[in-house]
TIMIPA-558764 format. One line per 2 residues: number of its first residue (from 1); for each residue x, y, z negated of C-alpha. Coordinates in steps of 0.1 Angstrom, whole numbers, plus 2048, in hexadecimal, padded with zeros to 3 digits. Layout:
BEGIN
NUM) X Y Z; ...
END
This chain:
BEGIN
1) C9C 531 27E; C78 539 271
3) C6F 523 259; C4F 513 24A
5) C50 509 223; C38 4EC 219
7) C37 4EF 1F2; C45 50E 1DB
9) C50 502 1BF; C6E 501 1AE
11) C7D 4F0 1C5; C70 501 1E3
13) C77 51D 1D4; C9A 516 1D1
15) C9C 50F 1F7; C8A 533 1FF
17) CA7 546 1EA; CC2 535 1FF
19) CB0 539 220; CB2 55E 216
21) CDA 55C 214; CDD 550 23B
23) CDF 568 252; CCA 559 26B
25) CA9 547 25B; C8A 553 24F
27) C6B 548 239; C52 54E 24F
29) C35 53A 23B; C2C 52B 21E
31) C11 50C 20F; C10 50F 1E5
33) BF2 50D 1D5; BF8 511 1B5
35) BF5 539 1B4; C0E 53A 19C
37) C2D 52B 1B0; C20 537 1D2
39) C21 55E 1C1; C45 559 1B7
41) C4C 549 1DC; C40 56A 1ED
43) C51 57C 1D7; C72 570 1E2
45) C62 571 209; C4C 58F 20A
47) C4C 58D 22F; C3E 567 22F
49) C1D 55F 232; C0B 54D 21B
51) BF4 531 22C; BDA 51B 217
53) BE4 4F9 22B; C01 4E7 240
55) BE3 4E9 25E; BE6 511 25B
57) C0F 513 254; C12 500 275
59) C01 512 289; C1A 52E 27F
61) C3A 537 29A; C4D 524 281
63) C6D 511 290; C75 4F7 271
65) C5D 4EC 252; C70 4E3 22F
67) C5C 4C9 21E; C5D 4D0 1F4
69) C3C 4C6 1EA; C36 4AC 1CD
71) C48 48C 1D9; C2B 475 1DF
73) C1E 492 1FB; C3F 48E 20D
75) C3A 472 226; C12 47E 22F
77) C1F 49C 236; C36 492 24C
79) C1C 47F 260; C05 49F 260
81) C22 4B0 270; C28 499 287
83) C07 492 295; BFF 4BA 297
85) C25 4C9 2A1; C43 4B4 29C
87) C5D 4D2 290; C7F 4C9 283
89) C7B 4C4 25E; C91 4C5 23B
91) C7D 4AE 222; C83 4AD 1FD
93) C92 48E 1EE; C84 475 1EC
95) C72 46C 210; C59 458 1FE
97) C4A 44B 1E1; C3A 428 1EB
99) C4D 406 1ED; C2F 400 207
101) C38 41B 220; C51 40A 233
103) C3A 408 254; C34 430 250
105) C57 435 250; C65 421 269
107) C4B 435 282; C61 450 27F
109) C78 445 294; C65 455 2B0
111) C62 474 2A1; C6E 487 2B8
113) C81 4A5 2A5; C9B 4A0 288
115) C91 49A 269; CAC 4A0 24E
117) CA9 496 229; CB8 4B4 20F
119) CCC 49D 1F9; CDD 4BE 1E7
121) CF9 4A8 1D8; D09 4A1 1F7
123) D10 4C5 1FB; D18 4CC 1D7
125) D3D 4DB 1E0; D4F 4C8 1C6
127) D3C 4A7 1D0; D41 4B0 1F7
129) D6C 4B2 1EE; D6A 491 1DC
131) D58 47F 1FB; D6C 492 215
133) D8B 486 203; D82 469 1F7
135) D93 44E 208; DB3 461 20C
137) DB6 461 1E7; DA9 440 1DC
139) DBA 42C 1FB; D94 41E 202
141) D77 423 1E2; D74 403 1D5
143) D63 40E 1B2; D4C 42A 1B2
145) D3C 43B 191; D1F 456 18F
147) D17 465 16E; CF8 47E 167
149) CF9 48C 143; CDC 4A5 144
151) CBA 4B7 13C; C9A 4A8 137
153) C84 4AB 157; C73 4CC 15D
155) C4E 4D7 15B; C40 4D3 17E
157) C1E 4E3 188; C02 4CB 17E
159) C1C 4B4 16C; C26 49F 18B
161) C47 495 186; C3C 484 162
163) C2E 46A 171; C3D 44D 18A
165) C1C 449 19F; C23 46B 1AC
167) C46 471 1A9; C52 44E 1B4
169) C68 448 191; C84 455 183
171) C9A 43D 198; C8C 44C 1B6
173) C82 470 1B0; CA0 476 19C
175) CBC 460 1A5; CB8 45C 1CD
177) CD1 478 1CE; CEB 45E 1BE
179) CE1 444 1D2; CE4 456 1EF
181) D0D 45D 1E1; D17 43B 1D9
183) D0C 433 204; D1E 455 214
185) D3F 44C 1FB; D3E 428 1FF
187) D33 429 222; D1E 408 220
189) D00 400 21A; CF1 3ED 1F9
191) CE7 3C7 1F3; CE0 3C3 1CF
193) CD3 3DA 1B1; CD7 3D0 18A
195) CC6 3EE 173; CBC 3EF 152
197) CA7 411 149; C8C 424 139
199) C7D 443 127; C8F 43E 107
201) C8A 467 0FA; C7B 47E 114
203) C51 488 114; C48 46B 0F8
205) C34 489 0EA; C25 499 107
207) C05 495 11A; BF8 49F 13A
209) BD3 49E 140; BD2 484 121
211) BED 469 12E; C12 464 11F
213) C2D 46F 13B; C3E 44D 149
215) C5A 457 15A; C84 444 14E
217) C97 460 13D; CB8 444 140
219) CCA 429 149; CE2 415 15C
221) CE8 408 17C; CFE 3F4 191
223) D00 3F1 1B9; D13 3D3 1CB
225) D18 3E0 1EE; D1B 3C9 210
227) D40 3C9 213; D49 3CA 1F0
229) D4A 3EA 1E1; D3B 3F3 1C1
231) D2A 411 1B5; D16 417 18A
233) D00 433 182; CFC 443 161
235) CDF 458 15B; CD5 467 13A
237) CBC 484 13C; CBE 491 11D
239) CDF 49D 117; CE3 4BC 122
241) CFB 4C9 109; D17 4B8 123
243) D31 4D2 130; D2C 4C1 157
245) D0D 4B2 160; D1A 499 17A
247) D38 486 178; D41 46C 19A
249) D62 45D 198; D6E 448 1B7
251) D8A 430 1B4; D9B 416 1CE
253) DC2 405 1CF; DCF 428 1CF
255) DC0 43E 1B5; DA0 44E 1A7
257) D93 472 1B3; D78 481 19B
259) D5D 49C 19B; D4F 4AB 180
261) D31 4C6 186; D20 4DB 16F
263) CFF 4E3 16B; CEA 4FB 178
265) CF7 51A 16B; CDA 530 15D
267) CD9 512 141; CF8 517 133
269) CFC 527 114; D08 54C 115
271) D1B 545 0F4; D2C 52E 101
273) D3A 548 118; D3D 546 144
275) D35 51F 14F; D4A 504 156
277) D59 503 178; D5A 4E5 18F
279) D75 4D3 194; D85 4B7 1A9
281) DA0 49B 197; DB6 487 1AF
283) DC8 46F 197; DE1 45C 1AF
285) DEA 43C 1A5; E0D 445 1B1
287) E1F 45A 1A6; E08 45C 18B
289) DFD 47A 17D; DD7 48C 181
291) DD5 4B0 19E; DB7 4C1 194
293) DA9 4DB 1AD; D90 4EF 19E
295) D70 4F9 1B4; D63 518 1AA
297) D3F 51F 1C2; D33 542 1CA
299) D1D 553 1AA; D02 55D 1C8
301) CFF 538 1CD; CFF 52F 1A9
303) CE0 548 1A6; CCF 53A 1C6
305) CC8 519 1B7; CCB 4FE 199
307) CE8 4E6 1B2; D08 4F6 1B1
309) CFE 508 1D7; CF9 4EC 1E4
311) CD9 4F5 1F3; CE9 514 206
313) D03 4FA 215; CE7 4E1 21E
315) CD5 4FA 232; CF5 508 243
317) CFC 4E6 250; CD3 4E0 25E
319) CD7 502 26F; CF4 4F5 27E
321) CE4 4D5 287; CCE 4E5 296
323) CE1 4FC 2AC; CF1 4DB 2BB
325) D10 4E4 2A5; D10 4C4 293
327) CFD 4A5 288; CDF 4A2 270
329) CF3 491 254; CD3 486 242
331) CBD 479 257; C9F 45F 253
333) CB5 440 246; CC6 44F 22C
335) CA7 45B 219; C98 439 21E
337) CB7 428 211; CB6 43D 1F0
339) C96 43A 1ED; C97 416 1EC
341) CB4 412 1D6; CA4 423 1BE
343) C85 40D 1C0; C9B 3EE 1BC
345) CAB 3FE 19E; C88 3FF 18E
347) C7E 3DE 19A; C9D 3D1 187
349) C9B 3E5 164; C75 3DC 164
351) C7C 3B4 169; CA1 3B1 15F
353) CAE 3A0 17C; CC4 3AA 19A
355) CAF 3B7 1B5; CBC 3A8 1DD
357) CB2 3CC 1F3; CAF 3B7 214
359) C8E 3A2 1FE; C7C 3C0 1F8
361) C60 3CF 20B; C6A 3F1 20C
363) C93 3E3 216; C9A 3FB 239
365) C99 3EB 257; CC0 3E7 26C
367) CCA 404 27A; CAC 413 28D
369) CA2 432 27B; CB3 452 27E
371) CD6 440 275; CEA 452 262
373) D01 44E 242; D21 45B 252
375) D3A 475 23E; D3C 497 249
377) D58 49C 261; D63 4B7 250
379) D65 4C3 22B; D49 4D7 21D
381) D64 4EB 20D; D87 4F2 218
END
């Protein structure tokens, strides 16, 4: 698969070192222009070319385009693509940025390749065991907990992702990979948000071009789901002396199962000697008694990317997707679904009251756009 990369950053960057680990893709082009990041990107793809616009990238023999530009270029870009050469694409989380988009989005209904949204937690390997096992363990998850303990955000060209105009807020650009979790474990979809959040420590000193970053650095939410099931975030971005960086724990009338992941590696102290290892907690309720199944993940992955190798997984399963080997497991409605719970969670911390989803203008529409949501029939790890 020859593939097109819209933005080089850190994050696209990421992608291009993982694409390098499978045996059968290729960064044919790339659109950066900061010349910084886009000199690092061919460095990791000599062979690509470099193109000054998404207009000259497409007219590349690319056969897929990844999407990792700043989040509030994400849906236009889409558009461009599909009006000039609908390719299957991977777009960076989250799909949009605008609560007024909802029209823009449901048009992609008819586009006419997949489109699959690279929600890395999913294929975090201790996260993918938890939801794989999940109901076995717990007897149906009832109660589901997501905790983040972690660094401040980091320095984006231009300063982007300080600010929510462009990067759609914390709740979105951060946390739509949690929202995204609590619908694939719970398998359901929302009704009502309750949040309370803010920027409490991070960039109080900092300027860019003049103006105070705006972006939460915390807080607190809680999901009601349609058929009962409940689901709390905790997000705290500025605590990154924790040993894991996420914690999920999923409980129902027969036990809790836990995950607990660390951090990306090349943060971790070298006095404190190698890294924490995943791991995976069953705690049956009966007989009692916690099985803990570490999850150790390949050091080449570790070294590929900042998500546990998640990212190599991710584009494992696309390629197979797109040999017809299996289903595009994040398609359309799932990034619109995160993206709106994590509007609904600002809506509620900025006016303290519960937020209804189905009242609000950028609520997805039933079942109509690349449906999706469903558990992977098999576990990302055996």
């Amino acid at each position: 698969m020859r593939w097109g990369i819209i933005g080089a950053g850190m994050m696209g960057q990421e992608h291009i070192r993982n694409l390098a680990l499978l045996p059968d893709a290729q960064v044919l082009a790339i659109v950066e222009p900061d010349a910084a990041m886009a000199a690092a990107a061919m460095a990791l793809a000599p062979d690509a070319r470099c193109c000054d616009s998404v207009t000259a990238l497409l007219d590349q023999p690319v056969d897929a385009v990844l999407i990792a530009s700043p989040n509030d270029l994400h849906l236009s870009q889409i558009e461009q693509i599909a009006a000039t050469r609908p390719l299957p694409l991977m777009v960076e989380k989250p799909l949009f940025t605008d609560p007024g988009s909802t029209d823009r989005l449901a048009a992609l209904a008819t586009y006419p390749a997949p489109v699959w949204v690279a929600m890395e937690y999913r294929y975090m390997p201790p996260i993918a065991r938890l939801v794989s096992t999940a109901d076995s363990v717990t007897g149906g998850v009832r109660m589901l907990s997501i905790r983040e303990h972690r660094f401040p955000f980091l320095h984006k060209v231009g300063g982007w992702n300080r600010f929510n105009a462009r990067s759609g807020g914390t709740m979105v650009e951060k946390c739509c990979h949690f929202f995204d979790l609590m619908r694939l474990i719970l398998q359901d979809d929302p009704v009502r948000v309750m949040a309370s959040a803010g920027q409490a420590v991070n960039h109080k000193d900092e300027r860019v071009d003049g103006r105070q970053p705006d972006v939460w650095d915390s807080g607190y939410v809680i999901v009601d789901f349609a058929r009962g099931g409940r689901a709390m975030l905790e997000l705290c971005m500025f605590a990154e002396g924790a040993r894991y960086q996420e914690q999920v724990a999923a409980t129902g009338p027969d036990g809790l199962i836990e995950a607990f992941v660390p951090g990306p590696t090349r943060f971790w102290p070298d006095h404190l000697g190698a890294p924490p290892v995943a791991q995976v907690i069953a705690s049956p309720r009966t007989p009692k008694g916690p099985h803990v199944l570490k999850i150790p993940v390949d050091p080449t992955l570790l070294a590929a990317g900042d998500h546990n190798g998640s990212t190599f997984w991710q584009h494992q399963r696309f390629a197979r997707a797109m040999a017809g080997d299996g289903p595009v497991e994040v398609p359309v409605r799932d990034g619109w679904w995160a993206v709106a719970m994590g509007m609904a969670a600002q809506d509620s911390a900025r006016t303290g009251r519960a937020i209804e989803i189905a009242d609000q203008p950028y609520a997805p529409p039933a079942r109509s756009v690349q449906s999706g949501t469903k558990r992977s029939a098999t576990p990302l790890m055996q």
